[in-house]
C-alpha positions in Angstrom: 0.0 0.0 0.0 1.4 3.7 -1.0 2.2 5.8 2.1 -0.9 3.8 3.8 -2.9 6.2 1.7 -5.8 4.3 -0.1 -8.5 6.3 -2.6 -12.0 5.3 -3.7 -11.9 7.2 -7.2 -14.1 6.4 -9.9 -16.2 9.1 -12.5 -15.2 12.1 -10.4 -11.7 12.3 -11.4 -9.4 10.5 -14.0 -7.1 8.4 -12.2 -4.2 9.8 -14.3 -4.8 13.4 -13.4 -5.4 12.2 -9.6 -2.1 10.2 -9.5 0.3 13.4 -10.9 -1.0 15.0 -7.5 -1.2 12.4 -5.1 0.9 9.3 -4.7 -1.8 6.4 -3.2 -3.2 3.1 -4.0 -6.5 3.5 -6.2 -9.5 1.7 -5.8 -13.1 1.7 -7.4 -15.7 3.8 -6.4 -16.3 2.3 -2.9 -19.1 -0.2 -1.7 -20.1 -1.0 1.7 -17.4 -3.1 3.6 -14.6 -1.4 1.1 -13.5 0.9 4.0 -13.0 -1.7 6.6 -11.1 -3.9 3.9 -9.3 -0.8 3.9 -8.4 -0.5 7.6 -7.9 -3.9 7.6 -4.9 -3.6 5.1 -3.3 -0.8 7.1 -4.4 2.1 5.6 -3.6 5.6 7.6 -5.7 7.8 5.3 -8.6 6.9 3.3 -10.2 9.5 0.5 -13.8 8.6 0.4 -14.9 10.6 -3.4 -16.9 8.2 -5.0 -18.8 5.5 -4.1 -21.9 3.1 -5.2 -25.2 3.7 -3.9 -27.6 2.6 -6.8 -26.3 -1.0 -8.2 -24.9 -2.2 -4.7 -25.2 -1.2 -0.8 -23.8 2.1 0.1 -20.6 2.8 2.3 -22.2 2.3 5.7 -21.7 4.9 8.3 -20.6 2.8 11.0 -17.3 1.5 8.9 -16.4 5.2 8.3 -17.0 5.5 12.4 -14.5 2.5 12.8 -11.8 3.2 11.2 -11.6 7.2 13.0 -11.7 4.8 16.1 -9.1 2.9 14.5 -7.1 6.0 14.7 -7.4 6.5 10.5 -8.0 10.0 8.8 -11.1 10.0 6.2 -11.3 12.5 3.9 -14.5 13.0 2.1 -15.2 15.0 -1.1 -17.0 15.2 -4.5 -19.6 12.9 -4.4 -20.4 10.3 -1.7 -17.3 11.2 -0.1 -19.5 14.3 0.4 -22.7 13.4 1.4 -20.6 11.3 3.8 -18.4 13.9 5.1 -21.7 16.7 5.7 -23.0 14.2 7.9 -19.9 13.0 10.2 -17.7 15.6 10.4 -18.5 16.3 14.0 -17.4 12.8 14.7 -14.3 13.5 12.7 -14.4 12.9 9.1 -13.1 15.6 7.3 -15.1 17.2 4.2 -13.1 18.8 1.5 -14.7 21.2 -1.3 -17.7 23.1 -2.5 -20.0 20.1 -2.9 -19.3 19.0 1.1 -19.9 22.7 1.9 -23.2 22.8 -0.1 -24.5 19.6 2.0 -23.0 20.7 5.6 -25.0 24.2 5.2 -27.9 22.6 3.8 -28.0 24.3 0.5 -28.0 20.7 -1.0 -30.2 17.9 0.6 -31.1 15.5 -2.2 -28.6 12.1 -2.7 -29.5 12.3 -6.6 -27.6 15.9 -6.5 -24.1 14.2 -7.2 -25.7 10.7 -8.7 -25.2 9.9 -12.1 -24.4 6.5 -14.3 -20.6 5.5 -15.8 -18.9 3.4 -17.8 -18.1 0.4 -14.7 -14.8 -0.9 -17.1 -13.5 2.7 -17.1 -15.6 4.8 -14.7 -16.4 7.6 -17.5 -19.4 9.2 -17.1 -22.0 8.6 -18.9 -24.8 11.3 -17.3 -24.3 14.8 -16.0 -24.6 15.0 -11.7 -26.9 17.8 -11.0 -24.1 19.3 -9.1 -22.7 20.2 -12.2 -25.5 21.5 -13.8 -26.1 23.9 -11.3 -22.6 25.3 -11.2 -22.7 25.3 -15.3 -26.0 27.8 -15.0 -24.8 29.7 -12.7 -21.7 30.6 -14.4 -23.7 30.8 -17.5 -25.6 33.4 -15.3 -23.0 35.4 -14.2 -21.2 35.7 -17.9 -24.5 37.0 -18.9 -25.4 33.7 -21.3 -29.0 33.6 -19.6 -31.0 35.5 -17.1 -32.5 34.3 -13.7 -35.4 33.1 -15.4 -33.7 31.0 -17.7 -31.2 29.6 -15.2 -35.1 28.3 -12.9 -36.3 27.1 -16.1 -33.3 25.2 -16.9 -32.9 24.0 -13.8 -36.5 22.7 -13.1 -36.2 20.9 -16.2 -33.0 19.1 -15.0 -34.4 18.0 -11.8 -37.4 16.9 -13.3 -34.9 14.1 -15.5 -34.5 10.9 -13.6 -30.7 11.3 -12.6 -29.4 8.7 -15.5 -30.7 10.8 -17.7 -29.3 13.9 -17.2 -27.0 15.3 -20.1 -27.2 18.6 -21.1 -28.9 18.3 -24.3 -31.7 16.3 -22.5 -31.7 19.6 -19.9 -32.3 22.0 -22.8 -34.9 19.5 -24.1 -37.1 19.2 -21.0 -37.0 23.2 -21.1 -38.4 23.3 -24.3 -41.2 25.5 -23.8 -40.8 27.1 -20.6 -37.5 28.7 -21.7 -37.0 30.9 -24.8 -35.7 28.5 -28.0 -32.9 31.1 -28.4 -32.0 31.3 -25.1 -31.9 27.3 -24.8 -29.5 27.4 -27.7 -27.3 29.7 -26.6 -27.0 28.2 -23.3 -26.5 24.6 -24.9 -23.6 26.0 -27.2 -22.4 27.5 -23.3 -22.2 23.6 -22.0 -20.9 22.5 -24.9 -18.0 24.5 -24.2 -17.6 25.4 -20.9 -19.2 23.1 -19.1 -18.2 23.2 -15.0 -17.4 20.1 -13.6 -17.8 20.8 -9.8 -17.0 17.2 -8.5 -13.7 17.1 -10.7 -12.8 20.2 -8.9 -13.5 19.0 -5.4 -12.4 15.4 -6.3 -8.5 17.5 -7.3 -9.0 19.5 -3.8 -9.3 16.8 -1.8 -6.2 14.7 -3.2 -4.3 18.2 -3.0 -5.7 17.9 0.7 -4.4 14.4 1.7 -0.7 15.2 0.1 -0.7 17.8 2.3 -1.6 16.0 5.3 0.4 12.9 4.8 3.2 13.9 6.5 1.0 14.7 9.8 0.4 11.3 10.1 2.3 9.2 12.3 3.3 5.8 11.6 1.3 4.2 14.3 -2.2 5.7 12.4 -2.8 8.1 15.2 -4.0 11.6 13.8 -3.4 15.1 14.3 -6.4 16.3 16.5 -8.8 18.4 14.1 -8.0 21.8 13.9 -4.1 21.4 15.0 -3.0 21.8 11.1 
């Protein structure tokens, strides 16, 4: 195992782009018992990012509990790392990024915000999280693309997809009639090009996060209490 550093990484990140900024031993996105087979193995830190929740039982919360007993960091970001992180970092998981932040405030509630489908041979995705949408109308917004009304419409229609069908062209097609045609097209051309992939950038954050922190671990496992770094 690298450093005792372990990472459940699937359609959030590339696992080339994650590996030129942080040295660790990859996994798949994570399914329940994964962390534990983790600890097990001797990891010190564990990045939770992605993780099943649809095809097979979800990362449990008592495993993440265990292993912060066990005396292992756990990093959460992205997308189940997340949702994970908003709901046990009083009892010391750590949550890393914009998408955590979202869920800890309450701004985000929904699981189906960071949900989407992907390739299971090599974790591309193959839907757009809701997540994403959002962050793509609002800067779509604020570069003056489409209006307030626009950025509703749009996003009513994209909530209104079941999650695995969320793309961008299925967005401006479920706004068809609620949102000006020009508009739509204008705003589709805008994805097309400058599309904002939220969990990608929390997903980066949170690796940049564990470098960092890797040397304030010490070899028995024990952590840095919260706060000290």
């Amino acid at each position: 195992m690298t450093h005792g550093i372990v990472v459940f990484l699937g359609p959030s990140c590339d696992h080339i782009t994650a590996r030129e900024i942080l040295d660790a031993e990859y996994r798949p996105p994570a399914r329940r018992g994964d962390i534990t087979a983790a600890v097990n193995a001797g990891a010190t830190i564990i990045a939770l990012i992605d993780g099943v929740f649809f095809q097979e039982s979800a990362v449990a919360h008592r495993e993440i509990l265990a292993a912060l007993r066990a005396g292992v960091r756990v990093v959460g970001a992205s997308s189940m790392g997340a949702l994970r992180a908003a709901e046990l970092d009083s009892l010391g998981m750590e949550g890393v990024g914009e998408i955590y932040r979202a869920y800890r405030e309450g701004r985000l509630v929904a699981d189906d915000e960071v949900a989407l489908v992907f390739d299971p041979e090599t974790f591309v995705p193959l839907s757009e999280p809701l997540v994403n949408i959002r962050a793509t109308l609002q800067q779509a917004l604020e570069y003056g693309v489409i209006d307030a009304a626009a950025a509703g419409g749009l996003l009513d229609a994209a909530k209104g997809l079941y999650f695995p069908e969320r793309t961008y062209d299925a967005v401006v097609e479920a706004a068809a009639g609620t949102v000006d045609p020009g508009v739509l097209a204008r705003f589709a051309a805008f994805a097309a090009e400058h599309a904002v992939d939220q969990k990608r950038k929390d997903a980066m954050l949170a690796l940049e996060r564990i470098r960092d922190l890797a040397g304030c671990v010490e070899p028995t496992g024990s952590t840095i209490p919260p706060g000290a770094l």
